[in-house]
C-alpha positions as CSV (number, residue, x, y, z in Angstrom):
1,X,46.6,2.2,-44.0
2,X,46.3,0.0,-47.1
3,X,43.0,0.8,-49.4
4,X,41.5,-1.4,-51.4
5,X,39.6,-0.7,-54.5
6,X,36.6,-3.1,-54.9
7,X,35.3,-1.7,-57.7
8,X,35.1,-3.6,-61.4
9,X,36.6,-1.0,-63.9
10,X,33.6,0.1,-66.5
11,X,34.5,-0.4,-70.1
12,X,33.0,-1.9,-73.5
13,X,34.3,-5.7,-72.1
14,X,32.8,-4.7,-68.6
15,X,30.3,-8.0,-68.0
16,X,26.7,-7.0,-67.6
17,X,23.2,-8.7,-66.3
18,X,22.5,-10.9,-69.7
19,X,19.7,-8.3,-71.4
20,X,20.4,-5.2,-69.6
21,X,22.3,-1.8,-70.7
22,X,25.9,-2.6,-71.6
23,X,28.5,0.2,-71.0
24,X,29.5,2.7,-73.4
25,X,31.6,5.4,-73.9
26,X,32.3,7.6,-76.8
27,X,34.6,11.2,-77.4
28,X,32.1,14.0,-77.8
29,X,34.8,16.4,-78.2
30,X,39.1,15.4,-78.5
31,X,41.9,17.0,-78.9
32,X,42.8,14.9,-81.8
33,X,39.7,16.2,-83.5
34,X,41.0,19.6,-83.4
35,X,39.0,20.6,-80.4
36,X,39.7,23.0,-77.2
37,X,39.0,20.0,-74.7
38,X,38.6,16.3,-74.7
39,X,34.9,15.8,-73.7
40,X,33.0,12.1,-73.2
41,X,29.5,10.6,-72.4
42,X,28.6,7.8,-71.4
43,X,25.7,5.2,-71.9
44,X,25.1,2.2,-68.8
45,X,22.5,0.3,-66.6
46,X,22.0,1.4,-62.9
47,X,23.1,-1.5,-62.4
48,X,26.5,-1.9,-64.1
49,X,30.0,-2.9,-62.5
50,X,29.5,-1.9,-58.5
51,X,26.9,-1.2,-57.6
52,X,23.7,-0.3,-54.8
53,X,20.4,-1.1,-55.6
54,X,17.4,1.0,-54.5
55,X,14.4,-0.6,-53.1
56,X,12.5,0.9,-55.7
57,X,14.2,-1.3,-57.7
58,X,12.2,-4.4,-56.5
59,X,9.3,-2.9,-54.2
60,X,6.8,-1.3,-56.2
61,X,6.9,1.4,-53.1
62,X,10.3,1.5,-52.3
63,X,12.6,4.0,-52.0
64,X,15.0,5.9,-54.6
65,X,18.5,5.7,-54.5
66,X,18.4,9.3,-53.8
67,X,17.2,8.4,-50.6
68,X,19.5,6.2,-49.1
69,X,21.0,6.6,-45.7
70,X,24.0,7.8,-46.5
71,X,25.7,7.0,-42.7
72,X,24.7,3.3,-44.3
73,X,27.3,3.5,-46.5
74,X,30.0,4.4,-44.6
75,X,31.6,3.2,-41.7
76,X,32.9,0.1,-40.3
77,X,32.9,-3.6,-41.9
78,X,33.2,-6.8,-41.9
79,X,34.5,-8.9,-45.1
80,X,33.8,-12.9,-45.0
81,X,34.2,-15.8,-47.0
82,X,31.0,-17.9,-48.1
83,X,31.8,-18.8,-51.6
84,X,31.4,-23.4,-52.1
85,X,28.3,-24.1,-51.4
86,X,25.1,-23.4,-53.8
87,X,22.9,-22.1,-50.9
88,X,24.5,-20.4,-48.1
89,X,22.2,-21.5,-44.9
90,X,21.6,-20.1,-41.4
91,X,23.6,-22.2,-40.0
92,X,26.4,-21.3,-42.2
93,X,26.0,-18.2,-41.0
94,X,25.4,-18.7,-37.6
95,X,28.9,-20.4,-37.5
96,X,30.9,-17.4,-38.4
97,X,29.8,-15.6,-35.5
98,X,29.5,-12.5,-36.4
99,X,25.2,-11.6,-35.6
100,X,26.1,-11.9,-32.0
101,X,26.6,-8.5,-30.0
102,X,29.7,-7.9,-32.2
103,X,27.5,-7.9,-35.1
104,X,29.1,-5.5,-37.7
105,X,26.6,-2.7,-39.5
106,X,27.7,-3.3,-42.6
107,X,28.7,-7.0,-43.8
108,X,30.5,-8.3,-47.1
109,X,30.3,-11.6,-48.1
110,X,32.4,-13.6,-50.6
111,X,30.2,-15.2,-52.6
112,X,32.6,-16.0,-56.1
113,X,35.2,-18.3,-55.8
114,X,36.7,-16.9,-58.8
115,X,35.3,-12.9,-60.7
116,X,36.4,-12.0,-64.2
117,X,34.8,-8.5,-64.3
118,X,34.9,-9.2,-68.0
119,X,32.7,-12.3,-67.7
120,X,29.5,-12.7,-66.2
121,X,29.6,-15.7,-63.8
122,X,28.2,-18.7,-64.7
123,X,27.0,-20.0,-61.0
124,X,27.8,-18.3,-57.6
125,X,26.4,-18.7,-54.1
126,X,23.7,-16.9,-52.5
127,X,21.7,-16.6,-49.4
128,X,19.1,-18.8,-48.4
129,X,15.5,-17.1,-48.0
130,X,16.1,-18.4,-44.3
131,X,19.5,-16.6,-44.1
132,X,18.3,-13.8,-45.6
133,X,15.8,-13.7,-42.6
134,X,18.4,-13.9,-39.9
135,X,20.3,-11.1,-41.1
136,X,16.7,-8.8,-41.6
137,X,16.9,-9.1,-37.7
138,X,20.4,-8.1,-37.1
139,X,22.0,-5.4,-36.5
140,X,23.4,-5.1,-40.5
141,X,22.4,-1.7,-42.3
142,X,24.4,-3.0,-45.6
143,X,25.2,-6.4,-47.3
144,X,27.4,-6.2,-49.9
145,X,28.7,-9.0,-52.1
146,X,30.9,-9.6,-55.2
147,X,28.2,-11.2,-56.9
148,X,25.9,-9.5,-59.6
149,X,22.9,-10.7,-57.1
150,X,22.2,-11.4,-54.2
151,X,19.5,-13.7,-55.5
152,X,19.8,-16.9,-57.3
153,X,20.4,-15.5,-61.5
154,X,17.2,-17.5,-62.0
155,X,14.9,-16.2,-59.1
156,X,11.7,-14.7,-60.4
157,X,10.5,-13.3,-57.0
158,X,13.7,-11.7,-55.4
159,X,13.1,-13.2,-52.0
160,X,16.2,-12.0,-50.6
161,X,16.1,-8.9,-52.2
162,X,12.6,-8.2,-50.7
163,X,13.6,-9.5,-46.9
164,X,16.6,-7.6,-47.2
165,X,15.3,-4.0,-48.2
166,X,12.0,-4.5,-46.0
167,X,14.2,-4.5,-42.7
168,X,16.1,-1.1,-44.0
169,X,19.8,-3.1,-45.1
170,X,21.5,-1.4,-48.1
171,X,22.5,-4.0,-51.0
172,X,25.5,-3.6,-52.3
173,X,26.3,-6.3,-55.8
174,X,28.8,-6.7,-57.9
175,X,32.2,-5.9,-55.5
176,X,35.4,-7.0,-56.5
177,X,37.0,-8.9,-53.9
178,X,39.5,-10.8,-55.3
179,X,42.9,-10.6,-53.2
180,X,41.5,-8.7,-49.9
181,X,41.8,-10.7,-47.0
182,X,38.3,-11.4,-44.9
183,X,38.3,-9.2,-41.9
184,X,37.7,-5.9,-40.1
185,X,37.6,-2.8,-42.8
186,X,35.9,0.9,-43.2
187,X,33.9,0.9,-46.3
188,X,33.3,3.5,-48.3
189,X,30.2,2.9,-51.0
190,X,28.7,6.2,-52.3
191,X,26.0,6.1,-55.0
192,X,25.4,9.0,-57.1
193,X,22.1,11.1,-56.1
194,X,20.1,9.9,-59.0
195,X,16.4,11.4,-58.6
196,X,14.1,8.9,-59.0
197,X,16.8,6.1,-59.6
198,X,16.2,2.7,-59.0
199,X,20.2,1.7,-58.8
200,X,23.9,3.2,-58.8
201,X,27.1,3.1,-59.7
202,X,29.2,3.1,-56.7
203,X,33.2,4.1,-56.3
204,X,33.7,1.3,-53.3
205,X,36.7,0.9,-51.3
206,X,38.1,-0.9,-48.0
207,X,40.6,0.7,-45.9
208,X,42.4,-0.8,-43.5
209,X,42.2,-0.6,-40.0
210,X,44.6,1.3,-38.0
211,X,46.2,-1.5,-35.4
């Protein structure tokens, strides 16, 4: 079964949110310094390449990424193609058919019609505040989608955000799904257990299916 790795690789040239952390890494400790072990650290946003965003991160009462569900991050998904329009509407949605009795716990949308991970995307599509809605009443424990929000960049009061993580669903930004085909997938999505984190870092991959 073919895997697919979703995941942006972090470096220096890694795009980040315009203002927030950008990565770095540095040699603490190399061989060719004359040491016993080559040794790094690291310095990065939450919120940098993939990654899953705790409600705490835009509820003032919400909870840490410590304290996600894990079983919402693992498990069986659906990957579909949204990307074109500047607002993706219910009834955009509601064409797909995929909230009926089908409905898959965890859904990936496309959102980009083209990702650099190197360069922060000037315009993508996102959810209508109506869409968002229909989805708080599925049966979806985790959206993901390959853009760095799932909010317009501009949006000052995170309305998706906040319909999204008040009916329990997982957000999961940033993917990199250039080349994977829309359809039936197991995701894997891990964040690290960060006490008292507002975000993570995720290692997220499709696998495929077994016929």
């Amino acid at each position: 079964m073919r895997i697919y790795d979703i995941s942006p690789p972090l470096s220096s040239q890694t795009a980040c949110w315009p203002g927030d952390t950008p990565f770095e890494q540095w040699k603490v400790q190399s061989f060719s310094k004359g040491d016993a072990i080559n040794l790094g650290s690291i310095r990065l946003s939450l919120h940098t390449g993939s990654h899953m965003d705790a409600p705490c991160h835009y509820l003032e009462d919400g909870a840490t990424i410590d304290q996600i569900p894990l079983e919402n991050c693992i498990g069986p998904a659906r990957l579909v193609s949204l990307a074109g329009e500047v607002t993706i509407s219910v009834s955009r949605l509601e064409r797909l058919q995929i909230l009926n009795e089908g409905c898959p716990e965890r859904l990936l949308i496309r959102l980009c019609s083209v990702q650099d991970a190197y360069q922060f995307p000037s315009h993508y599509s996102c959810l209508s505040s109506e869409a968002a809605e229909l989805l708080s009443e599925s049966k979806i424990k985790l959206l993901g989608v390959d853009a760095p929000s799932v909010d317009r960049i501009d949006s000052k009061d995170l309305v998706v955000h906040h319909k999204l993580g008040q009916a329990g669903i997982v957000i999961l930004e940033n993917l990199l799904l250039s080349g994977v085909p829309d359809g039936a997938y197991e995701l894997v999505a891990l964040p690290l257990k960060i006490e008292g984190g507002d975000g993570s870092p995720v290692r997220a991959i499709l696998r495929e299916l077994p016929e």
